[in-house]
VONU-139099 format. One line per 5 residues: number of its first residue (from 1); for each residue x, y, z of C-alpha. Coordinates in steps of 0.5 Angstrom, whole numbers. Example, Ala and Ser with C-alpha at 12.3 -4.5 7.8 and 13.67 -1.06 7.14 Angstrom:
BEGIN
1	25:-9:16  27:-2:14
This chain:
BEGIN
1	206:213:45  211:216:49  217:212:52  217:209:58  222:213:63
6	230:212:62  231:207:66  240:206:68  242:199:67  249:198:72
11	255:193:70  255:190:77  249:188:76  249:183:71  246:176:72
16	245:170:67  239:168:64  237:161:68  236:157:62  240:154:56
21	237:154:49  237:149:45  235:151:38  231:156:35  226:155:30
26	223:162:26  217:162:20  217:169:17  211:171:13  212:176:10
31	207:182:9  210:190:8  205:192:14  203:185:17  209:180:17
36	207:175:22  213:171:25  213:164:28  218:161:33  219:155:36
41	224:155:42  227:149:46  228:151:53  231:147:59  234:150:65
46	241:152:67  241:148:74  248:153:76  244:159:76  238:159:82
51	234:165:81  231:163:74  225:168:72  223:167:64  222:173:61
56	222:175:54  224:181:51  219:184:46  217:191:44  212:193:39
61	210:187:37  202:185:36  201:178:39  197:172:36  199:166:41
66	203:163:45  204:156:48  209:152:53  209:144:51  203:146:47
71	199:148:52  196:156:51  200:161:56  198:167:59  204:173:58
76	205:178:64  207:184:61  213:187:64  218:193:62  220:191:56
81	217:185:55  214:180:58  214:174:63  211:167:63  210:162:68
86	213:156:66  216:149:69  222:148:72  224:142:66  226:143:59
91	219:146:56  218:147:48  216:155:47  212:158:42  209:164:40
96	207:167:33  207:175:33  206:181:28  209:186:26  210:192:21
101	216:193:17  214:199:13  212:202:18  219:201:21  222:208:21
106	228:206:26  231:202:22  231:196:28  228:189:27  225:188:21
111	224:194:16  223:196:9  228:200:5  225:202:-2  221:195:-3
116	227:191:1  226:188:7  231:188:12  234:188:19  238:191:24
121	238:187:30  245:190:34  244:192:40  237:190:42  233:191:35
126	231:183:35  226:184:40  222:188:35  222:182:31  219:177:36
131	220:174:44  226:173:45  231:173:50  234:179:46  241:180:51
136	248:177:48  249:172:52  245:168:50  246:164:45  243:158:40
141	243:155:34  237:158:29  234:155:23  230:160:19  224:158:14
146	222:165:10  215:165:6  214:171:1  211:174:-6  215:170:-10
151	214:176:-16  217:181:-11  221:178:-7  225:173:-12  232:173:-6
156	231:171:0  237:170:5  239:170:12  244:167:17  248:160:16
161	248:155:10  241:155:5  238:149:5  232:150:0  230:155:-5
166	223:153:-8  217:156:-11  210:152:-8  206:151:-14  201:149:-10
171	198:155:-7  197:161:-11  199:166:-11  206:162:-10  209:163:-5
176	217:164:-5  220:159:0  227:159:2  230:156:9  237:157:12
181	241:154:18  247:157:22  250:151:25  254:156:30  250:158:36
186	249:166:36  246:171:40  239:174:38  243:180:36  247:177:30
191	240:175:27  239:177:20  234:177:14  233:180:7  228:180:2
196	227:183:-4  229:184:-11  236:183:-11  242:180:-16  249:178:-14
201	256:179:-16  259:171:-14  265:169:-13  269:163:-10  275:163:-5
206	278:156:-2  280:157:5  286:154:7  285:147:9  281:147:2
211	274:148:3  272:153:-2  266:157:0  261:162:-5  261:169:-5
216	256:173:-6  255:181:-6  248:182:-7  246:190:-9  240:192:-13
221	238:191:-20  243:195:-24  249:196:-18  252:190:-21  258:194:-24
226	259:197:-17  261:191:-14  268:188:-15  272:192:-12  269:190:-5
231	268:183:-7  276:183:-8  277:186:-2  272:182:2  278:176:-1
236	283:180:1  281:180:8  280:172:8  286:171:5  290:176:12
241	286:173:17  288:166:16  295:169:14  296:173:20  291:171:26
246	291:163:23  283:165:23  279:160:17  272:161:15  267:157:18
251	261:157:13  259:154:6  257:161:4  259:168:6  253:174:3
256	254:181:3  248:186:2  248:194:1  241:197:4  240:204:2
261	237:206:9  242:204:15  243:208:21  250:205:21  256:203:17
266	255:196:16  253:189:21  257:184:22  251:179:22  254:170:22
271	255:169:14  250:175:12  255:181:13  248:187:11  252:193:9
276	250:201:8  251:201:1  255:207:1  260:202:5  261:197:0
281	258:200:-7  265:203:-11  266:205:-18  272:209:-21  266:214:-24
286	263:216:-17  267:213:-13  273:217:-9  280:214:-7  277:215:1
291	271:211:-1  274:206:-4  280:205:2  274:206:7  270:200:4
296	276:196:4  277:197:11  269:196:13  269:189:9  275:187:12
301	273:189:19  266:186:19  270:180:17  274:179:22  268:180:27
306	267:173:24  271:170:30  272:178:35  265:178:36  261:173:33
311	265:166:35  268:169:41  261:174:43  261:179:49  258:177:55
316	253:184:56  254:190:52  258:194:57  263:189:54  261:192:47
321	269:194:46  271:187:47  269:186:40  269:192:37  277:195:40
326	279:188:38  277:189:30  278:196:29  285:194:31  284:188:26
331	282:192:21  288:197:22  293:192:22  290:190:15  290:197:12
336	297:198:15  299:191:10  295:193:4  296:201:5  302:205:8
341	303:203:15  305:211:16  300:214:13  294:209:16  297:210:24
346	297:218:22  289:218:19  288:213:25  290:218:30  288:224:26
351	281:221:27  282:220:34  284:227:36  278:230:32  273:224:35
356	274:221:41  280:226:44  273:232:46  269:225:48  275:223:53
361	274:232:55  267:233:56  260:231:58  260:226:54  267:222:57
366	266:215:60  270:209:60  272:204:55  269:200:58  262:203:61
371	259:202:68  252:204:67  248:206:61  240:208:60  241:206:52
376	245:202:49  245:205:42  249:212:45  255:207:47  257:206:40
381	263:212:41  269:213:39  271:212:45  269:204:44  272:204:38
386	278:208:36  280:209:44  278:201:45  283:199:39  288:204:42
391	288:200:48  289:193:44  295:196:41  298:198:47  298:191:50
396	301:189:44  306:194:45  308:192:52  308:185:52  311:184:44
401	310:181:37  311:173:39  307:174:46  301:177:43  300:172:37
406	301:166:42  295:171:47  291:171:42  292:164:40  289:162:47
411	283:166:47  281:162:41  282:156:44  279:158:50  274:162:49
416	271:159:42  263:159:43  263:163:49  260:170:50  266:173:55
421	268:180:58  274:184:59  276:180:65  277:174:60  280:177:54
426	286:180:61  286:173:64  289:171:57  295:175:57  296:175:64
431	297:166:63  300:167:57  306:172:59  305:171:67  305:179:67
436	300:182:73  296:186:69  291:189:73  293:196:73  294:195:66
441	286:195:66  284:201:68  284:203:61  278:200:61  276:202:68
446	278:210:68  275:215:63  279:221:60  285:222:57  291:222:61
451	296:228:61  303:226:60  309:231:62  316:230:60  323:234:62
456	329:233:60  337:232:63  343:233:60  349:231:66  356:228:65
461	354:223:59  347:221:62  341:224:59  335:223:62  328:225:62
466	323:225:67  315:224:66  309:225:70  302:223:69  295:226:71
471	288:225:69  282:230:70  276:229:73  270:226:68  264:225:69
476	263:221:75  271:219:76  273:226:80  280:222:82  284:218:78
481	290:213:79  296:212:75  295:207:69  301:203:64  303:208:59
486	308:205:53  312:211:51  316:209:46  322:213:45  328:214:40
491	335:218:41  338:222:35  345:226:35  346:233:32  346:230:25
496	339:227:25  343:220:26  339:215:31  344:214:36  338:209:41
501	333:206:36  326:206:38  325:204:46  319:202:49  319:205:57
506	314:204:61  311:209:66  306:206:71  308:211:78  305:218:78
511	313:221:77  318:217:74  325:218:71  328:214:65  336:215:64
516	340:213:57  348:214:60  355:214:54  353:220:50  358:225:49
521	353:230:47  346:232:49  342:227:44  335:230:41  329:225:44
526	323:223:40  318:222:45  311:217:44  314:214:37  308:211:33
531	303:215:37  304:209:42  299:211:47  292:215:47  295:221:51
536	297:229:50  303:229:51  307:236:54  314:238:52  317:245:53
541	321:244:46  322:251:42  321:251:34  328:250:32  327:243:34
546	321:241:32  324:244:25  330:240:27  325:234:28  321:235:22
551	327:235:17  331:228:21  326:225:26  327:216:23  320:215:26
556	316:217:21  310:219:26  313:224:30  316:227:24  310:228:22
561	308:230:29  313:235:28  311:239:23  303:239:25  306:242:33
566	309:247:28  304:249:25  300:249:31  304:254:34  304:258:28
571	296:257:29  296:259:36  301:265:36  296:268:29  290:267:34
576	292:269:40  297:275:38  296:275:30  303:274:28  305:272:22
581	306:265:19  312:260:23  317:262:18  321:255:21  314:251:20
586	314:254:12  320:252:11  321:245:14  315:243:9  318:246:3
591	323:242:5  320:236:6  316:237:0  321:236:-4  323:230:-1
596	321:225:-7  323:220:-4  317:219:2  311:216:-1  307:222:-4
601	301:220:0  305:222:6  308:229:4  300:229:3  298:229:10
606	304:234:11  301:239:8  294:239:12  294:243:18  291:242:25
611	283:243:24  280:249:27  275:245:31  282:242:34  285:250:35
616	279:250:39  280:244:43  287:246:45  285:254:47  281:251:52
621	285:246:55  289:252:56  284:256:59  283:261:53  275:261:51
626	277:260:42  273:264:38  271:261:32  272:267:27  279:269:30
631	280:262:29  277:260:23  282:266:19  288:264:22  287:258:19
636	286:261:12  291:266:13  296:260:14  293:256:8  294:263:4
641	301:264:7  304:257:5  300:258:-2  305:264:-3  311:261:0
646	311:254:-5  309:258:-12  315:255:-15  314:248:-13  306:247:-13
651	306:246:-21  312:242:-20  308:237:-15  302:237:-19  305:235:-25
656	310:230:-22  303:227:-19  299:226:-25  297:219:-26  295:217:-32
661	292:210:-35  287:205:-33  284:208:-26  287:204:-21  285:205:-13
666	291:201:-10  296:206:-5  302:209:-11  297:212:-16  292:213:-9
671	298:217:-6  299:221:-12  292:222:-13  292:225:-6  299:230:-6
676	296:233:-13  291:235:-10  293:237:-5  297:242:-8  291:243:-13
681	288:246:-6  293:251:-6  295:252:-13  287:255:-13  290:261:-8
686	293:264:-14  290:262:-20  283:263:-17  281:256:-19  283:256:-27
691	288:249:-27  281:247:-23  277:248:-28  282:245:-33  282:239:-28
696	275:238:-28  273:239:-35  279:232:-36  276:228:-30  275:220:-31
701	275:219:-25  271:221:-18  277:223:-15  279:228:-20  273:231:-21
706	270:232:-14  277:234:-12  276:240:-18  269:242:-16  272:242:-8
711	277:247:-11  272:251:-15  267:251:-10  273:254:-5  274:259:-10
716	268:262:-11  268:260:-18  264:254:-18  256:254:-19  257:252:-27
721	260:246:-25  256:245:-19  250:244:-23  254:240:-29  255:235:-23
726	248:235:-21  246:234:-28  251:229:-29  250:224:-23  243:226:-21
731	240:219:-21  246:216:-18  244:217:-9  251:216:-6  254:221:-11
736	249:226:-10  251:225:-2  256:230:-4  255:234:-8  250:236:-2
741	256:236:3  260:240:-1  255:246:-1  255:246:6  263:245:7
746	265:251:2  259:255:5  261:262:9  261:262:16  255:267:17
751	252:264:10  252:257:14  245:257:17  242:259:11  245:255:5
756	243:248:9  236:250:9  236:252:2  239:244:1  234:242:6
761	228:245:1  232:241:-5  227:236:-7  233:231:-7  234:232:1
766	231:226:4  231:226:12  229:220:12  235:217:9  241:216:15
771	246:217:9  242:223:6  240:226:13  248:226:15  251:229:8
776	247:235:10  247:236:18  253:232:19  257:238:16  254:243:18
781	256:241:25  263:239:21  264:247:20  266:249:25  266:256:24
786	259:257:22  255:252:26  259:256:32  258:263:29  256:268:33
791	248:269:30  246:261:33  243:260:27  246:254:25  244:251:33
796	237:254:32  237:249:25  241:243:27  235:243:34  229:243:29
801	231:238:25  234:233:31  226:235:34  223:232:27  227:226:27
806	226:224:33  220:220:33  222:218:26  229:215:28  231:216:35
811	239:213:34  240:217:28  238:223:32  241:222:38  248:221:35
816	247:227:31  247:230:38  254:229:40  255:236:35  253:240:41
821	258:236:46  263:242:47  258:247:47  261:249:54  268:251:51
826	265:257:48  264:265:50  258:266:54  253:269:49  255:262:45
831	253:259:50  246:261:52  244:261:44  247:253:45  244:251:51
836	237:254:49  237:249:44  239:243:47  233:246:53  228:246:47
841	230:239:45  230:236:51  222:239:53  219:236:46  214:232:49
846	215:225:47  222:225:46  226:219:46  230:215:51  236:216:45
851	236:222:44  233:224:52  241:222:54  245:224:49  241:231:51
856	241:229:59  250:228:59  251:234:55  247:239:58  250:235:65
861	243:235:68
């Protein structure tokens, strides 16, 4: 049945529910395809709200019966669910409706992955479950009794503290019956249930007013041995949230479940955390250093939702950064203590150029905070998250360690329990260090990233530096104003010196002028140190600085930052003019490559390069249409040049950083792991992929050997270890996710299109699986010369398959459309061939609301 037609939902149109609920009471009776669901609600009125109609959202449900105080009703179908006539008093409702999980290919409300039932409730999948007033602010106590085949369904667990498990021998077949209960009231959307036939990997932790509580990380029969990294980070996390935000955990019981089939990462259900598998399952041997430092982060940050999303929940979903910018945050404090604070700020800001940075700069740019959406599901963004998290760190800047702490204090304190929005969360700040901080809220409000421009002034001792600040039209917000942008600087002296440690200026005028008075020479500036606001920075300096900056800069972003505008420049100036490779850039690097000193995970990331999809970016923020192959063989060029000028020192580095022993994911042996294959990358240039070969042969560990076969597939010298990779993980399905991605990350520009659907026919190649689906179509929109090559081959390829998954899973699809959201910085011939694709998809009949929108915002009609 086709969609009914998007309908534009508006902040400043939000209206409470008129009643309370008291308590919610849920009977499952499972069936693959005619599970039957029973909920019993206590209503009463919320006597502060006059306009009370009772509507319950449901969307594909088969109704059985519905009664108001035990008496019969009849539903009034409206859009999106139904509305009854019910008295002005406290009422009991109940209702028992069926539906069919396996039938569930969306992978929202209660579906079946491989034989195991599952749920996904955010944003507003728990309508597909039963009548429910599915909206965040509406919160209540559930208790949830689950009846299944007890042969097939031997665990059955859901939100809250278990209170009976049995088999009732009374019945035959006997059923299996479990009932649990979340004292916390919650929203519909933190709901969970699972069933299937799952083991656990248990453990204990006392919390720290002693209540010890049992943990459970519950995987399929035979992932056992993938468990205990996550369990270990999953303690870690409560350990550091009691220790840094004085946050206990609240439960008798805290589950983990890994789900093959998720269209997300995880979801940070009340005491039932259900996670993608490739989020929480970790072994050395299928494993990379990545994967395990991005299962630390995920855990850690599904936990700290425990109290930034679930206790304190958001009011409606334009809300939705409340709690998402204020756990990624979280999260990254976390990686920061447990990792290399350097390192985690760089992956962080490299994550959001790469990401939110075209988001903020094309069709798809909208406000940290929305003020309209036609579907939910499409507002789970970088913008959201990674800009969200951007915001709360310059608010932590601005007001200070001790501020923050005590900020964050009285939001719990005041707002425990309660479902709250961004005025809330400023309103705290605003009592807690008396600052006016209504322009601050434009962060939240204005869209876009602001363009920060600074001059410099050297007279009669004073050195000053003059900023200005503009944004450019987006999206429905042609006229800016100027917001609160901390810009951190330092000053150093000719000698690399730090003459004026790290400073804090605020600007807030569109012009503004900030002046350092007792130097007797001119100092050098190390401007927005940290990367201390989400901004593009444009300063007229020449490369002997930005080498100077390279080789002396305290602050190790901005030295960093240093190296990677040198080797932009030297991108630019080969692209544009075919200039040889900066000679300052290679050899500021050299230098600092030497440095054993600096963690070897840093010098890692010095020796990356911007990203060619990022070249682009920037060619046409200039005004310059990019063209993906000059682009494409600049980059290569540059990695061939810095090949050639580090012969000497790469062995150096790649014995140096060998680690030897037990495998062990911590950041040292990670760090060293990460620098010897970075120089492996290189080394391969020259040897032609034999210290590769060697490397793969000896791998013990994931990192390794992925590393190696990288190396070889770049080399064009890796088809015998590609298939010997195959063999020897064809059973494991994470493991073969890469090997999937890995094909089309080494495939030819012109051979792109033709190389992901030869995988495509690969009897492995399951499109119904999110994980599966995206190793293979997420990197071809990652390869950014050969989705962007000039045939439109890879356009036409990406189009089909998006048009065959729609009706299957729509979030999945219209995610996946965000590969076309800067089709507009193309040439024109680019153009057509892309925008013919996106006309073809939006013309497929049936097509639904997620992807409608996706594709309506980046065509911009």
């Amino acid at each position: 049945m086709k969609d009914a037609a998007p309908q534009t939902i508006y902040l400043k149109d939000y209206k409470p529910f008129g009643w309370i609920i008291d308590d919610v009471h849920l009977t499952f009776r499972l069936h693959p395809t005619a599970t039957r669901v029973i909920s019993r609600i206590r209503f009463r009125p919320d006597y502060d709200v006059h306009d009370r109609p009772f509507m319950l959202h449901g969307e594909g449900l088969k109704h059985i019966s519905a009664k108001v105080d035990g008496h019969e009703v009849e539903l009034h179908h409206v859009n999106g669910g139904i509305e009854v006539d019910v008295p002005h008093a406290p009422f009991n409702w109940e209702a028992e409706v069926e539906i069919n999980p396996e039938a569930n290919t969306a992978l929202e409300g209660l579906y079946m992955s491989n034989g195991m039932y599952c749920t996904q409730c955010e944003a507003e999948g728990f309508r597909k479950i039963t009548w429910y007033p599915d909206r965040p602010d509406v919160m209540a106590q559930f208790t949830v009794r689950i009846e299944s085949d007890a042969e097939h369904t031997p665990v059955m667990l859901s939100n809250g503290n278990g209170l009976y498990y049995a088999q009732d021998n009374t019945q035959s077949p006997a059923p299996n019956i479990s009932i649990y209960q979340d004292p916390w009231p919650k929203p519909a959307y933190l709901f969970a249930l699972v069933a299937g036939d799952l083991v656990a990997h248990e453990d204990k932790f006392t919390t720290m007013f002693g209540r010890e509580v049992d943990l459970s990380i519950w995987v399929r029969p035979g992932d056992e041995h993938k468990c205990a990294f996550g369990m270990e980070a999953l303690k870690k996390s409560m350990k550091w949230d009691e220790d840094v935000y004085g946050r206990e955990y609240d439960l008798d019981e805290f589950n983990i479940v890994a789900v093959d089939d998720f269209n997300m990462g995880a979801m940070e259900n009340k005491g039932l955390n259900i996670f993608n598998s490739s989020c929480v399952l970790a072994s050395p041997e299928t494993s990379t250093d990545g994967n395990f430092e991005r299962i630390e982060a995920i855990i850690a940050h599904e936990y700290f939702h425990n109290w930034t999303g679930n206790r304190i929940t958001c009011r409606d979903w334009f809300q939705l950064c409340l709690k998402e910018g204020l756990t990624v945050f979280r999260d990254a404090q976390f990686t920061a203590d447990m990792r290399s604070e350097p390192v985690k700020r760089i992956d962080d800001v490299l994550a959001l150029r790469a990401r939110q940075f075209p988001e903020d700069q094309g069709p798809l740019s909208h406000p940290v905070r929305p003020e309209s959406f036609q579907e939910i599901n499409n507002f789970y963004t970088a913008t959201v998250y990674e800009k969200g998290a951007e915001v709360i760190g310059m608010l932590k800047t601005l007001v200070g360690d001790d501020a923050y702490k005590k900020a964050l204090d009285l939001y719990f304190e005041r707002h425990d329990g309660q479902a709250c929005t961004i005025e809330d969360w400023i309103q705290v700040f605003e009592d807690s260090t008396d600052r006016d901080l209504g322009q601050f809220k434009l962060w939240y409000t204005q869209s876009g990233t602001p363009n920060v421009t600074v001059r410099e002034e050297y007279t009669d001792d004073t050195f000053s530096l003059h900023f200005k600040q503009s944004s450019e039209p987006t999206p429905g917000q042609n006229k800016k104003l100027p917001q609160v942008i901390p810009v951190a600087v330092g000053l150093l002296n000719d000698n690399g010196e730090e003459v004026v440690p790290t400073k804090i200026l605020e600007l807030t005028e569109p012009e503004q002028s900030f002046s350092f008075e007792g130097h007797a020479t001119r100092p050098v500036p190390s401007i927005l140190r940290g990367f201390s606001a989400p901004v593009v920075l444009h300063q007229d300096i020449d490369n002997s600085r930005r080498a100077f900056l390279l080789a002396n800069d305290t602050d190790p972003f901005n030295r960093w930052e240093a190296g990677r505008m040198l080797a932009r420049d030297s991108l630019l100036s080969s692209i544009r003019e075919g200039n040889a490779p900066n000679s300052d850039y290679l050899v500021g690097l050299r230098t600092l490559l030497g440095d054993t000193s600096l963690d070897p995970a840093y010098r890692a990331l010095m020796m990356g390069q911007p990203s060619q999809s990022e070249l682009a970016g920037v060619l046409h923020q200039a005004g310059v249409t990019p063209d993906p192959a000059a682009i494409h063989a600049a980059s290569e060029a540059l990695r061939s040049a810095k090949a050639e000028a580090f012969a000497d020192i790469l062995p150096e580095i790649y014995a140096a950083n060998q680690v030897s022993g037990a495998y062990s994911p911590d950041a040292e042996p990670a760090g060293k792991r990460a620098l010897a294959n970075a120089a492996l990358g290189l080394i391969t240039k020259l040897d032609g992929g034999a210290t590769a070969a060697t490397q793969y042969a000896k791998a013990n560990n994931m990192t390794l050997q992925l590393s190696a076969l990288s190396a070889l597939l770049d080399a064009e010298a890796g088809d015998e270890a590609l298939q010997a990779f195959y063999d020897q993980w064809r059973d494991d399905r994470l493991v073969i996710d890469k090997w999937f991605s890995l094909q089309v990350m080494h495939a030819k520009p012109e051979a792109l299109a033709k190389t992901t659907s030869r995988l495509t026919n690969h009897l492995d190649f399951d499109w119904k699986n999110p994980n599966r689906f995206r190793s293979v179509m997420g990197m071809l929109a990652a390869h950014h010369a050969g989705f962007h090559h000039e045939s439109g081959a890879s356009y036409a390829l990406l189009a089909d398959w998006l048009i065959k998954l729609d009706p299957v899973n729509p979030q999945t699809t219209a995610r996946m459309c965000s590969a076309f959201q800067t089709w507009k910085r193309y040439d024109e011939d680019r153009q057509k061939l892309a925008g013919a694709q996106l006309k073809r998809i939006a013309e497929q009949p049936n097509l639904s609301r997620d992807t409608s929108e996706m594709i309506s915002r980046i065509r911009g009609v």
